[in-house]
N, C-alpha and C positions, 0 to 999 in steps of 0.2 A: 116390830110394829104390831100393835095389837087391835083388836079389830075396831075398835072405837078410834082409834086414830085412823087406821085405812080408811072408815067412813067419814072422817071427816077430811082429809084430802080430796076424797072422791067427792065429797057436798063443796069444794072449790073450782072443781074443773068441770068442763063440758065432755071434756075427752074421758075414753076410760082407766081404771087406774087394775092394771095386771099386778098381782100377787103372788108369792110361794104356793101353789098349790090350785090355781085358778087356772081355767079353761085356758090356753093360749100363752101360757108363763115360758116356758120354755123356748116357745117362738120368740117369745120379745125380750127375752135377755140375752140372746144371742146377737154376735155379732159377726165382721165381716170372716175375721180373723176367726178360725176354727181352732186353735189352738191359745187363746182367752176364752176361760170357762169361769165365769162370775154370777155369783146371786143376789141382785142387788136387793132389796126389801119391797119397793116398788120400780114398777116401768110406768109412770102416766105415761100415754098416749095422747101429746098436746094436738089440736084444731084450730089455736087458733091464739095469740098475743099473750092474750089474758090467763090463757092454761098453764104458758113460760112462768106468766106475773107468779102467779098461785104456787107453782110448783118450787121456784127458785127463794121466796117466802118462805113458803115450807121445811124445805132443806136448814133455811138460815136458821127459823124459831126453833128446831129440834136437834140441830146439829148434827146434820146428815151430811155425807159423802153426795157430794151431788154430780152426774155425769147429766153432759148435754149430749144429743145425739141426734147429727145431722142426717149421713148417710151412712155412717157405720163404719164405712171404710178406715176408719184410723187405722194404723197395722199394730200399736201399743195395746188396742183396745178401750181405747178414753170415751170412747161410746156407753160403756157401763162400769158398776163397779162392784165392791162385795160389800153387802150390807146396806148400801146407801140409798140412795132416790135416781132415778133416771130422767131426766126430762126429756120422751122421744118427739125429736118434729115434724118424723118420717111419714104423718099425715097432713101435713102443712109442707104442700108443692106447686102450689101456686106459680106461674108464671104470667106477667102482662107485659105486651111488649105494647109501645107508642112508637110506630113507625115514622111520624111526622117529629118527634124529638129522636130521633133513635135512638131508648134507651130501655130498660127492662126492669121490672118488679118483682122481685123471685123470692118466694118465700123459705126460709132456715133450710125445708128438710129435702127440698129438690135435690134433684140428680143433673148430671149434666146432658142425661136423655132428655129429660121436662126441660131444661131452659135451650138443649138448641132446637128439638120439636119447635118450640113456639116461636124462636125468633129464624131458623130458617124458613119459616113459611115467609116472611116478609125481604128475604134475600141479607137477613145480616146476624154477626154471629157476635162471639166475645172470646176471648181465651179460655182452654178448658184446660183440660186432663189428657190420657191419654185412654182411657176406662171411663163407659157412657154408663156406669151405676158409680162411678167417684161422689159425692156431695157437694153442692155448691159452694155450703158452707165453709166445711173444714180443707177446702182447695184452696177459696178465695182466703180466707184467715191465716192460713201459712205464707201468703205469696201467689202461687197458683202458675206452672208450667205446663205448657201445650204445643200442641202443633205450629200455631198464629202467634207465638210469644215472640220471634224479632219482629216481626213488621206491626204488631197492635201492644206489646209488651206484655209483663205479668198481669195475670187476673184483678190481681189487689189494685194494679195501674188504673183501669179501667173500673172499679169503685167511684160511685159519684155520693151515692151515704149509705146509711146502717141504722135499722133501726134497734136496740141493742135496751135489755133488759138485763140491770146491774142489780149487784147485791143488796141495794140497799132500798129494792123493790122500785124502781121509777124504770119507766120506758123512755130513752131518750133513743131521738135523731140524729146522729152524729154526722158531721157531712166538714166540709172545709171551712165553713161558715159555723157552725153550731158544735161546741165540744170539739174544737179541732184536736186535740191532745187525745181526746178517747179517738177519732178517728185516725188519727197516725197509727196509733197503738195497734188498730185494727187490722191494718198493712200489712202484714208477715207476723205480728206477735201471736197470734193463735185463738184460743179459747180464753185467753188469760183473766179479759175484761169483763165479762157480760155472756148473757146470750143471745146471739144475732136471729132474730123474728124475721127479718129480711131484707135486701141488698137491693141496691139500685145498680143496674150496671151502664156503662155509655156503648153503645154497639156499633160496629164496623161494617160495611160490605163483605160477609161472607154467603158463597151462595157453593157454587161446584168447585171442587175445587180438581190438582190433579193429583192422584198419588203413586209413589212409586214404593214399592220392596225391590230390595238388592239382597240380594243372597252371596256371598264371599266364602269360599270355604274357608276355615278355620286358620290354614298353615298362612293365609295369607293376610293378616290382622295386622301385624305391625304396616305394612303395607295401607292398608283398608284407612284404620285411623291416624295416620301421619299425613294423608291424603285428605281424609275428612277436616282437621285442623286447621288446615290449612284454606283449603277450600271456603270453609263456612265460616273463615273470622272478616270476610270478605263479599260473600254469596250474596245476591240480590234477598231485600229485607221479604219479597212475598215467597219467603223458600223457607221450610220450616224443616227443618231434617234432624234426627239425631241416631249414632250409632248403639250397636250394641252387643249382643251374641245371643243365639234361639235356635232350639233343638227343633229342628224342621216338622209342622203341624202337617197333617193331610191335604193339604192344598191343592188346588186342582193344575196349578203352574209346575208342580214339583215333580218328579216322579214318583211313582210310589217305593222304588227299592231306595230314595233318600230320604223315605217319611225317617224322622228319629236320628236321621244326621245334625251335626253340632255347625254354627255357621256363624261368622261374623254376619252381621246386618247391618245395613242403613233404612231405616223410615222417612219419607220425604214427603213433603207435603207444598204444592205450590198453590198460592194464593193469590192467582195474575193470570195475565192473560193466556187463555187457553195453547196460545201458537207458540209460547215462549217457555213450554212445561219442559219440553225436550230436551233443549239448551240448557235450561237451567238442573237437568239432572244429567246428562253427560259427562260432568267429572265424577261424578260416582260410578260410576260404569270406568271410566278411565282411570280407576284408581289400580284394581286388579284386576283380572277375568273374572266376570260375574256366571257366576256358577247355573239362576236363576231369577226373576225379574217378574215384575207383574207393573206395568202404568198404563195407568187410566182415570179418566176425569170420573169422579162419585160426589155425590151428595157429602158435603161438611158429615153431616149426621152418621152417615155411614162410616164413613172414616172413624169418627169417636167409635164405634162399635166394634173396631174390626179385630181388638185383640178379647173382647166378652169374652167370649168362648172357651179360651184359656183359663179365665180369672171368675170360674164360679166361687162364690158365696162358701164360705166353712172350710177353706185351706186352709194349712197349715202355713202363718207367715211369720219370718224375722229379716231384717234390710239393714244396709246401714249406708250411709249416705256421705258424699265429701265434695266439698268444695272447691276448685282448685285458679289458680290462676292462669295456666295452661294446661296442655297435655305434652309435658314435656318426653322427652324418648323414654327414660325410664321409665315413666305411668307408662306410656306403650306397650312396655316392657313388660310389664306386671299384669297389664288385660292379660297381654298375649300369655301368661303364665298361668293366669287362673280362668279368665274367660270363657274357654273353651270347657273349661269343666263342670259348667253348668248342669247340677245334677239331673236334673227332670225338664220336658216340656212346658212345665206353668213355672218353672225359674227363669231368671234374667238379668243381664244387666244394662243398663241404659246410661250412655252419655249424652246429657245435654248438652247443650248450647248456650250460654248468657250473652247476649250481644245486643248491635240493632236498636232497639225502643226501651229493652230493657237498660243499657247503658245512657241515656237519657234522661234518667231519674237519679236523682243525687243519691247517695248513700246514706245521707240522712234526712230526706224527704219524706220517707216512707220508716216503718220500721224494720221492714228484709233491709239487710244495711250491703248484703254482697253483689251490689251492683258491677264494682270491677271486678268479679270472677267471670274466668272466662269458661268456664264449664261446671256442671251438677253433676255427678256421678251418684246412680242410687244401683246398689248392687241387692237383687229383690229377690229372696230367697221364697219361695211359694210351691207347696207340693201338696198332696189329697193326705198319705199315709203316717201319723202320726209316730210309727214307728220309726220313720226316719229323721224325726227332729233332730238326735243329736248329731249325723252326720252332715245332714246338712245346713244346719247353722253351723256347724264348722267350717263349712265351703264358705259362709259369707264372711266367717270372720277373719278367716284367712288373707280373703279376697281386699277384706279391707284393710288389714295390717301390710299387708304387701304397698297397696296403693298412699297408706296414710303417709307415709314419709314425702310425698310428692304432692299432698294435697293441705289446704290450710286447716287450721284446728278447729273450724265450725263448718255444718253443713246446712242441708235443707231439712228444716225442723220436720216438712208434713213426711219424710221419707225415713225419720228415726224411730227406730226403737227404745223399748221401754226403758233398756240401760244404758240409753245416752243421754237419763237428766242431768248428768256432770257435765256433758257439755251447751247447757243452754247459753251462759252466757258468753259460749265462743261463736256462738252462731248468730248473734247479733250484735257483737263487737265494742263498739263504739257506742251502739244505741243500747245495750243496757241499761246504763244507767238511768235510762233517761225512762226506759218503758217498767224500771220499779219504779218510778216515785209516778206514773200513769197508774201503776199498779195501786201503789199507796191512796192515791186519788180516790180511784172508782172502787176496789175490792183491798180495803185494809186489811180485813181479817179472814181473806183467801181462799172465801167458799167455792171460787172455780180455782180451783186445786190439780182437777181431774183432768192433768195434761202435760207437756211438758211447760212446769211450770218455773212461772217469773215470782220470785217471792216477795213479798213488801216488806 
């Protein structure tokens, strides 16, 4: 891009437009992922609707690679790209909550710090993440898994509209009423359609909640998760819990001669009444000897926070993610094989839960179409030292060869890497079809590209 072009991009926008070579370029091509190093030609720095309008224009009239970028966290790196335009909206974080309708106004580039900040002040929350720097955006556009997802469902569930700037330069409102096709599309299909300026969300009673860590050693995992499965395809809907395996942090519950021991875990989270926290976390404790434990009622907010710490900004990430219908013994089999071998402290892997409120929602209501699965498995590969790339992307891929036999052929799109675009259309099944010709509709000629993409 030459300089009479930069300037005239920059005479569109209000935000600034960073360049190869300009004060701050380095900061703002980066993303969460420290291991995606890309130079896109510009980063505008949007403020504000009209900056999206200009930018995503822009892109179309000169036929640029265009990356949207909400909160960075994508773990592919679809936040930026090489060569092309960035549209950041990491300055557009706006939250408005309306206590008297209980719903919220959250603009593109929030976090899930800004939007529960502003609606726990009023005692109500929404489904998030499990990481308070995650993105609104790019949560809610996949689907969106959290703590509150059986008793309030997926993030996308709790969408009431969008407002959503397409290719074809027009801002519309997509909601169940207006564009309902673009809003389906919205629901788990990703970035595909547009760029979302901002979300309306419907919000819950979340205020304190109570949380529990269980610490399991290692040996005792087939144990831990056959116990968990069972438990939680049945557990009261305000119990939020999912397993997983964590090389023991400095904690002040732990000893310190088990800081850097390897542990099955469970995370649990109740969202009820404070007298019935106990109850409802005792079969977790009664699955094996818990080795370690920590419950207590915290602030929602706090909770989203409490794994930060681990997951600075500029790791080194690759994940891969599956679907499955159960957690039958064999999966069991296979944690227990590779789980434990979680290379580093900021590694992990986590089993979800799909149950409860998420099963509620038709499969083709929405476009996340795996409503009947009965668990997410994201096996999250994350270390500081880039020397270690290729050993430990080998633990993940390992991790999931082992498991894919037991798990179905699509998974959770926001948990995939870059080289699982082969499997986009198993990860929405049934609703492909349906979210190319949404595709066709809104983005014929497939200037939001930068993702895993639906092609027209």
């Amino acid at each position: 891009m030459g300089m009479a072009t930069i300037e005239e991009l920059a005479g569109r926008v209000h935000g600034s437009v960073v360049v190869p070579g300009s004060d701050g370029y380095e900061e703002a091509r980066r993303v969460y992922n420290g291991m995606v190093d890309r130079r896109p030609a510009a980063v505008v720095r949007c403020v504000n609707a009209g900056d999206v309008l200009a930018t995503v224009a822009y892109a179309r009239e000169h036929g640029l690679d265009l990356a949207v970028r909400g909160g960075a966290h994508s773990v592919p790196g679809y936040g930026t790209c090489e060569g092309g335009l960035v549209a950041d909206l990491g300055g557009m974080r706006g939250v408005r909550v309306d206590p008297a309708t209980r719903t919220a106004r959250v603009e593109g580039g929030a976090t899930l710090a800004d939007l529960d900040a502003a609606t726990h002040a009023f005692g109500l929350g929404v489904t998030g993440g499990v990481v308070s720097t995650t993105g609104v955006g790019g949560l809610t556009l996949g689907g969106g898994f959290g703590h509150l997802a059986r008793g309030l469902g997926l993030t996308c569930d709790n969408l009431l509209s969008a407002d959503v700037v397409t290719a074809d330069g027009r801002l519309l409102v997509a909601s169940e009423h207006e564009y309902p096709d673009l809003f389906w599309a919205l629901r788990g299909g990703t970035g595909n359609f547009g760029a979302v300026t901002s979300f309306e969300f419907r919000l819950s009673p979340v205020d304190t909640v109570h949380v529990g860590l269980f610490f399991h050693e290692a040996e005792q995992t087939e144990a831990v998760l056959k116990h968990f499965r069972e438990y939680i395809a049945t557990a009261p809907e305000q119990l939020g819990a999912f397993a997983g395996f964590q090389i023991a942090p400095p904690l002040p519950f732990i000893p310190e001669e088990r800081h850097g021991d390897t542990f099955v875990i469970v995370v649990a989270c109740w969202n009820g009444p404070e007298a019935e926290a106990e109850q409802a976390f005792q079969p977790f404790r009664d699955a094996a000897p818990v080795s370690f434990e920590l419950s207590t009622p915290m602030p929602y907010p706090a909770l989203q926070s409490l794994f930060d710490g681990l997951l600075p900004p500029g790791l080194q990430h690759y994940w891969k993610a599956a679907f499955s219908p159960g957690l039958t013994d064999a999966a069991v089999t296979a944690h227990a094989a590779h789980g434990p071998k979680v290379p580093v402290i900021n590694s992990t892997c986590h089993i979800y839960p799909i149950n409860g409120a998420c099963h509620r929602v038709a499969p083709e209501a929405t476009a996340f179409s795996y409503r009947d699965a009965g668990f997410a498995t994201v096996i999250a590969g994350m270390w500081p030292d880039p020397a270690d790339n290729e050993a430990n992307t080998a633990w993940v891929r390992d991790y999931y060869a082992a498991i894919a036999p037991h798990s179905s052929p699509g998974g959770y799109v926001n948990f995939m890497a870059e080289d699982d675009q082969g499997r986009v259309s198993d990860n929405y099944r049934d609703n492909y079809a349906r979210l190319v010709q949404v595709k066709r509709a809104y983005d014929p000629g497939n200037l939001f590209h930068v993702n895993h993409n639906i092609r027209p």
